[in-house]
N, C-alpha and C positions, 0 to 999 in steps of 0.2 A: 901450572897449565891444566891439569888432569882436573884440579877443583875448578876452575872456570868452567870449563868446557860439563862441569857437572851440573853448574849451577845453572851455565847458560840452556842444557836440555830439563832441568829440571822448573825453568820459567818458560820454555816451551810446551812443556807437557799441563801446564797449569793455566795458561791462555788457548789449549786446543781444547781443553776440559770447559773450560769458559763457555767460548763459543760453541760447543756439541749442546751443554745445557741451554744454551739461550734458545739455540734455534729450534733444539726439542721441545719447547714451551710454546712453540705457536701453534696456535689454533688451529684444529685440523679439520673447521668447515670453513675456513675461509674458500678456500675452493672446489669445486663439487667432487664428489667421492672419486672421481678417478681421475682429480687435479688438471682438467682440461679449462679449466676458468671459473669464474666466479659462480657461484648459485644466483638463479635469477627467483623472483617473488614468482608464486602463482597464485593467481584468484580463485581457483575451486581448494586449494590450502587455508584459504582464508579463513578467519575465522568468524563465525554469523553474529548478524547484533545479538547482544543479551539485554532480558528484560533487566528492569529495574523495579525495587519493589515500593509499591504504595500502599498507605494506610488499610487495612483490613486485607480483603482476599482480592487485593489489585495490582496491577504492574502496568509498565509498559516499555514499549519496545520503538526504536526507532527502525525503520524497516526504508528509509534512505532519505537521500534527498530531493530538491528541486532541482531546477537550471539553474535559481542564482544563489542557490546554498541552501534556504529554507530545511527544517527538519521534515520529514513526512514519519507523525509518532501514532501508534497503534495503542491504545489500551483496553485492557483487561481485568474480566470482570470473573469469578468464580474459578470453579478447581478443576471442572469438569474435562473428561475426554473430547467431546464431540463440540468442537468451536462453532458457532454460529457469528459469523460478518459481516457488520455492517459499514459504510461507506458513503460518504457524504463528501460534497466539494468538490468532486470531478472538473465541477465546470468553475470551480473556484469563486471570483467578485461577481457572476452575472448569476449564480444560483445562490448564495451566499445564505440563502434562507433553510437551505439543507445542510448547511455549518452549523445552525443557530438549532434544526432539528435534531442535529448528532451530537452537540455538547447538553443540551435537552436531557437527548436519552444517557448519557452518561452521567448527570445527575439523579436523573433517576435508578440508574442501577447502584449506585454509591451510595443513596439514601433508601434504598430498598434490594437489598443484595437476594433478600426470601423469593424475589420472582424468580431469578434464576435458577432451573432443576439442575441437581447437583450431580448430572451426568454431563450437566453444558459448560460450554466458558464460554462467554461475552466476548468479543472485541470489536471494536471500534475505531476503525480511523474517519475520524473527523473533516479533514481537510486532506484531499488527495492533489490539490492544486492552488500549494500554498501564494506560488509566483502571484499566480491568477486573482487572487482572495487579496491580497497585500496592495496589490493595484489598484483595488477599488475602493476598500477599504482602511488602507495604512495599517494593517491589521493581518496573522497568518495563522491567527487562535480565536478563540471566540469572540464573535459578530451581533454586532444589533442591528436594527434598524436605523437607529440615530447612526451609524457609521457611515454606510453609504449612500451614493445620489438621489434622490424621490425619482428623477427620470429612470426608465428602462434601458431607453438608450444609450446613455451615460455608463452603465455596467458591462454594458457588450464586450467591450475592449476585457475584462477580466474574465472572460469565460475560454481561453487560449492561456498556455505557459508561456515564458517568458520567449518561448522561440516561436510565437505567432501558433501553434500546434494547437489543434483541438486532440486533447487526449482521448476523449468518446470515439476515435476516430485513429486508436495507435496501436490498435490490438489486432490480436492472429487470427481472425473470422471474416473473410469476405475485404480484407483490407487495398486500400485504393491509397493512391499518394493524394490526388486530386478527389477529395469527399467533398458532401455535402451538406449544409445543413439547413433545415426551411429549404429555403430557395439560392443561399448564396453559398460559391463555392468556398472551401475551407480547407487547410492543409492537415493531412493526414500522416504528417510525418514523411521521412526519408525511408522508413521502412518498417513492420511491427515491432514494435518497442521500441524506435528511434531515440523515445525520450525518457528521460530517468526517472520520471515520473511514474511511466506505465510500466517498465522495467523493474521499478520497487515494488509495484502491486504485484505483477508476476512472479518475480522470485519469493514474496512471501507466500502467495497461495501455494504455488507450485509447493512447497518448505514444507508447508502448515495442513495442505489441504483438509479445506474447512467442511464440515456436514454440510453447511448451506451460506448461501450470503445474499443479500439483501442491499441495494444502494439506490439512494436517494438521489434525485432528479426534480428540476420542474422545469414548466408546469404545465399539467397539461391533466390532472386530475384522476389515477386511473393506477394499476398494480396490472405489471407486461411481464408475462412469462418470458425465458431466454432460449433460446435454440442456434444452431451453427449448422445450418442442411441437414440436422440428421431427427427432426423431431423435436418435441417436447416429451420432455420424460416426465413418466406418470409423479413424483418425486417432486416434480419442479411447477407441475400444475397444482399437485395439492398446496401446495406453501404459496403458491399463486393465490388460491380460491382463499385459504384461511387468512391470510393476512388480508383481502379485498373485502371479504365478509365481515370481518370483524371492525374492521374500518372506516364498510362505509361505503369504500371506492370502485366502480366497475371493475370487472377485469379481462384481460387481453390475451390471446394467445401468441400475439407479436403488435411490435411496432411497425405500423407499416402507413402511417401519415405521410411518409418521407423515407425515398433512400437513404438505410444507415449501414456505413462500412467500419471496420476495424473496430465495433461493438467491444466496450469492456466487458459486457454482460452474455452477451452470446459467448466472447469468448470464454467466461465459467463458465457454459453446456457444453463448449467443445469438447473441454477436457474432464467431463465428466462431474461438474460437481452441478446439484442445484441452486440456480439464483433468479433473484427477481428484479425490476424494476419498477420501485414508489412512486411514480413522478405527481409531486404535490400538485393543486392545483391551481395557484397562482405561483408570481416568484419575491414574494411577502411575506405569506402567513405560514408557519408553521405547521399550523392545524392538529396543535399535542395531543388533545383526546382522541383524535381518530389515529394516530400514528400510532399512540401508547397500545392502543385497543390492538392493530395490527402488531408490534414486535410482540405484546404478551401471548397473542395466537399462534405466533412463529414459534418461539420457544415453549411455551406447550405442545408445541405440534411431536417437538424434539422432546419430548420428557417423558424417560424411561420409568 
């Protein structure tokens, strides 16, 4: 009896042994540190795109998406401190000739990396409104003219994202739900940065804040300083004058053809950095010699 009763505690003590080790093996974040439930994700935890690198002193970065998934990709050109951005496609399939401007200048920084001063770094996002581009085009990367309509009006539908939003028209400056543009009304979104479009350009500037940035428009022929009520900065007219002088193209101290609310461009004055607006002067031609002429006076401008 006395050996039973030995062996039966001794296969007791060896299955509470068991389970003590088991259940000391679980993982001790499954529930948050003071075991009141699970940990949830947080998005300021998150972790930022990382660039990716390309041939020579190049990368790039995915800096988000569209409405129906499209990538929205930034690339980089040089080593430098002091970023200079540029920006094409805002208005996507109806401007498309500012797609075909910014993949342009990205070959030419790739097959001429020496204009760069090596206190700058280049970037480039090409296509800010891939939905928009792909519409007109079948296309959410570089653009020809064989791609889209010969009509103008046939484009119009690609200068809005996929949720009918002009993105010119979604940012923190003066912003209106009901905008306008020309003469016809256009949606301005559900709120500033409604859309994940104008949301990705903000969170990258905001990240990154760039020395200067620079986006392409048409057409209308002309380089538009940016302001948000509080002025033009001395800063923001020079790179105004130098990029128009070198180029060619009058220059503006505002847009003011037309009421424009929720400005992408005004809102880089808000927050303090300098930018301008190119707007070419058709919405066809590229017009490289005078463009090339304006970024190589921007980025002189910036050359320590």
């Amino acid at each position: 009896m006395t050996k039973k009763i030995l062996i039966t505690l001794l296969i007791i003590i060896v299955v509470a042994l068991g389970l003590w080790l088991l259940f000391a093996k679980q993982p001790a974040d499954v529930n948050g540190p003071t075991g009141d439930g699970p940990l949830e994700f947080s998005p300021e935890a998150s972790t930022p795109p990382q660039e990716s690198a390309l041939p020579g002193d190049q990368s790039q970065t995915t800096v988000g998406q569209s409405v129906e998934g499209r990538a929205i990709t930034a690339y980089h050109y040089g080593n430098g401190s002091d970023e200079i951005l540029f920006i094409g496609g805002i208005h996507g399939g109806y401007e498309w000739n500012t797609v075909q401007l910014a993949y342009e200048a990205m070959d030419y920084f790739e097959a001429n990396p020496n204009v760069i001063p090596t206190n700058v770094r280049v970037t480039v996002i090409p296509v800010m409104n891939p939905d928009g581009l792909y519409d007109i085009a079948g296309t959410a990367g570089r653009v020809t003219k064989d791609d889209v309509p010969a009509s103008l009006s046939e484009t119009i539908p690609g200068r809005f994202n996929a949720n009918e939003v002009d993105l010119g028209r979604n940012f923190d400056c003066e912003w209106q739900a009901n905008a306008v543009w020309q003469s016809r009304q256009v949606s301005g979104g559900s709120a500033p940065f409604s859309e994940p479009e104008s949301g990705a350009i903000r969170d990258y500037v905001q990240s990154r804040q760039p020395a200067a940035i620079v986006t392409w428009y048409s057409a209308a022929g002309g380089v538009f300083a940016s302001s948000c009520n509080n002025g033009v900065s001395a800063e923001t007219k020079a790179i105004t004058d130098a990029y128009a002088k070198a180029a060619g193209y009058p220059s503006y101290e505002s847009f003011d053809f037309y009421a424009i609310t929720g400005d992408m461009v005004n809102w880089f004055a808000k927050i303090g950095i300098p930018a301008i607006s190119v707007l070419l002067t058709s919405h066809t031609d590229i017009e490289w010699n005078k463009n090339k002429a304006g970024i190589d006076a921007t980025l002189n401008y910036y050359a320590k």
